[in-house]
C-alpha positions in Angstrom: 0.7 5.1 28.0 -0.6 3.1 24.8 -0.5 3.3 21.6 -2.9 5.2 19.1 -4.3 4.1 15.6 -2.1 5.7 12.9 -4.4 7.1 10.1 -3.3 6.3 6.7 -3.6 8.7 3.4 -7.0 8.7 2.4 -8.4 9.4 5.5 -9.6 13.1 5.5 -8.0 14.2 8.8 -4.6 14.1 7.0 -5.7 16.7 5.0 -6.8 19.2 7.4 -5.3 21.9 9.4 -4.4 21.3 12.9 -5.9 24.3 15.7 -3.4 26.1 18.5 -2.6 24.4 21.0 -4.7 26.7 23.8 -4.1 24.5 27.0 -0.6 23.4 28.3 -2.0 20.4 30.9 -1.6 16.6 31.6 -3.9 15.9 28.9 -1.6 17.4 26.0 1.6 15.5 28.1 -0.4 12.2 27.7 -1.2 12.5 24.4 2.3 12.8 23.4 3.7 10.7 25.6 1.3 8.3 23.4 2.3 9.8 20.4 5.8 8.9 21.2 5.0 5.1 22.3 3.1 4.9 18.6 5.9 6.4 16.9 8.2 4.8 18.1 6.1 1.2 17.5 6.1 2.1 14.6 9.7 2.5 13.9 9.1 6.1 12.8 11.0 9.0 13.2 8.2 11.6 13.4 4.6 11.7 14.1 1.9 14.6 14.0 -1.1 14.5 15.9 -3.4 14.9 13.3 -1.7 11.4 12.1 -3.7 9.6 15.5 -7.0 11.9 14.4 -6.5 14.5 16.9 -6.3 18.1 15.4 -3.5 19.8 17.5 -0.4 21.5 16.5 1.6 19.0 18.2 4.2 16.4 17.0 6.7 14.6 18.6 9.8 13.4 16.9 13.2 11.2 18.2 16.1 10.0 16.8 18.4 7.4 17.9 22.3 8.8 18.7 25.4 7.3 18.7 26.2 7.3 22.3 22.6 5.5 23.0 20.4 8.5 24.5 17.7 8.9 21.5 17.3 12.9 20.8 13.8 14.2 20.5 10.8 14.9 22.3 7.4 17.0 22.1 6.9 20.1 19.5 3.8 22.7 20.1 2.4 25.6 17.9 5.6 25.1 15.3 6.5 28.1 13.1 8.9 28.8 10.6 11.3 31.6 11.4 14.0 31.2 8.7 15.0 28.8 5.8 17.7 28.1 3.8 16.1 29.3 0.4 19.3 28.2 -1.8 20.7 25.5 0.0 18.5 23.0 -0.2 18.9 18.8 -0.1 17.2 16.1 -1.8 17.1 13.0 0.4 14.4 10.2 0.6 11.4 10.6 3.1 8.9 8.3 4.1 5.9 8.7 6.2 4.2 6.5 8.5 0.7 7.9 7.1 2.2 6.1 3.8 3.6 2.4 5.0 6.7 1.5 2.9 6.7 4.3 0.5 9.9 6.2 0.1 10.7 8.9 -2.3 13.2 11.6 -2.8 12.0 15.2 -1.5 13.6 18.2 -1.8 14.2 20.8 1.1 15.8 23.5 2.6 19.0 22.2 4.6 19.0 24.6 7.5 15.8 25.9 9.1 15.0 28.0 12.5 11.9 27.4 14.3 9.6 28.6 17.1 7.9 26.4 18.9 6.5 25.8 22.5 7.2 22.9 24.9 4.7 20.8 26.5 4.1 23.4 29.8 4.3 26.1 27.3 7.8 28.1 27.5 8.7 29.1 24.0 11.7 27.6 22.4 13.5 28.6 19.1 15.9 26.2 17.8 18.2 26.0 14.3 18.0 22.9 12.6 20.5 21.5 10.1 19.8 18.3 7.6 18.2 15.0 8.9 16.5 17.4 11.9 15.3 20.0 9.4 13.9 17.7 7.1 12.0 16.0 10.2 10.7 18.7 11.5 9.6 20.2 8.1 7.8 16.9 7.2 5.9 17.5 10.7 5.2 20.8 10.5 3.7 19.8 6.7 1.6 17.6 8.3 0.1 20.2 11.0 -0.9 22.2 7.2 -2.3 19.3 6.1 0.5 19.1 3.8 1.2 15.6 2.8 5.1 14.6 1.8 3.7 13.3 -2.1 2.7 16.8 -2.7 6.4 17.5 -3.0 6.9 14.9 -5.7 7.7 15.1 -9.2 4.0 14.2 -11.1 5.6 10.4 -12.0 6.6 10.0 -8.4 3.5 11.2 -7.6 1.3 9.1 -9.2 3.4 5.9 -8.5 2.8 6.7 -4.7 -0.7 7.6 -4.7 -1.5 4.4 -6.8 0.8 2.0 -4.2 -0.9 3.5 -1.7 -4.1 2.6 -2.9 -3.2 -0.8 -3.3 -2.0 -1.1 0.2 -5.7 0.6 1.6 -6.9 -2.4 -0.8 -4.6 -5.3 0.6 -5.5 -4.0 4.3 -9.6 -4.3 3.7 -9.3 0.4 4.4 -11.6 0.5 1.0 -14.5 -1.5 -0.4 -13.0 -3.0 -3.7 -16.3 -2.6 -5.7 -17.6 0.7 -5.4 -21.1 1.0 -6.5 -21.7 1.5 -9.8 -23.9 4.1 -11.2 -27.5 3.1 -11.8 -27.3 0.3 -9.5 -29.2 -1.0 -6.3 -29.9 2.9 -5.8 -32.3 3.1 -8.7 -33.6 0.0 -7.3 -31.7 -2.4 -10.7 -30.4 -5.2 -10.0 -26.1 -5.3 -10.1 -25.2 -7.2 -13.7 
């Protein structure tokens, strides 16, 4: 098992649908059993495939218990069966596509879902709270639906511009963009 490269927003494969899973085989286990080594190296919670570049409808997801055994494991082909449409709960999310950013989202409190596991059985399972909220910031990612679209506009724009700064600090983006009329039209940069 190793650990993949976590894309961060600004990279177009966040944005982009994820494909059916098709094939149930040892390739699918590895890659979340990869998914799960990154996630968890990364002290995250959740983690979509599309977040490591690979297009599948497939996150994993694990949280730590009380009694010591951590609860989570491997989701395929999520889909929404039921939500809570007026009980909802505004709590903080973050997102490993997003490093350090946390802002408060708003969402339904109980959810069912289908889903299958990693040979393929179908599952449905009913999700309360921290689990829903989880599993609903996962299965936004498989739409290429990214946690700040759920922002309030100021929250919004605060994120998107920290987040730029951090895709600065890390060397992710040239700082000096070309300017128009530049070395393409052969001038010299002033």
């Amino acid at each position: 098992m190793s650990t993949l490269e976590i894309r961060i927003f600004g990279d177009p494969v966040l944005r982009q649908r994820a494909h059916e899973v098709q094939d149930f085989d040892g390739r699918l286990a590895r890659l979340a059993d990869d998914m799960l080594d990154t996630m968890r190296a990364a002290e995250g919670v959740g983690l979509a495939a599309n977040q490591v570049g690979v297009l599948k409808r497939l996150f994993t997801w694990e949280v730590a218990q009380e009694e010591g055994n951590p609860l989570g494991g491997a989701v395929v082909n999520p889909t929404l069966l039921d939500a809570s449409e007026d009980d909802l709960e505004d709590a903080d999310e973050g997102c490993l596509s997003f490093p350090g950013l946390f802002y408060p989202v708003q969402r339904p409190l109980r959810v069912e879902v289908g889903y299958r596991d990693l040979v393929g059985e179908e599952q449905k399972v009913q999700l309360e709270g921290y689990f829903a909220r989880i599993w609903l910031h996962e299965m936004d990612h498989l739409n290429g639906i990214l946690f700040v679209d759920h922002l309030a506009k100021h929250d919004k724009q605060e994120a998107l511009k920290r987040i730029r700064e951090y895709r600065l600090e890390q060397g992710l983006d040239d700082p000096t963009p070309p300017r128009p009329g530049g070395l393409l039209l052969g001038r010299r940069p002033r």
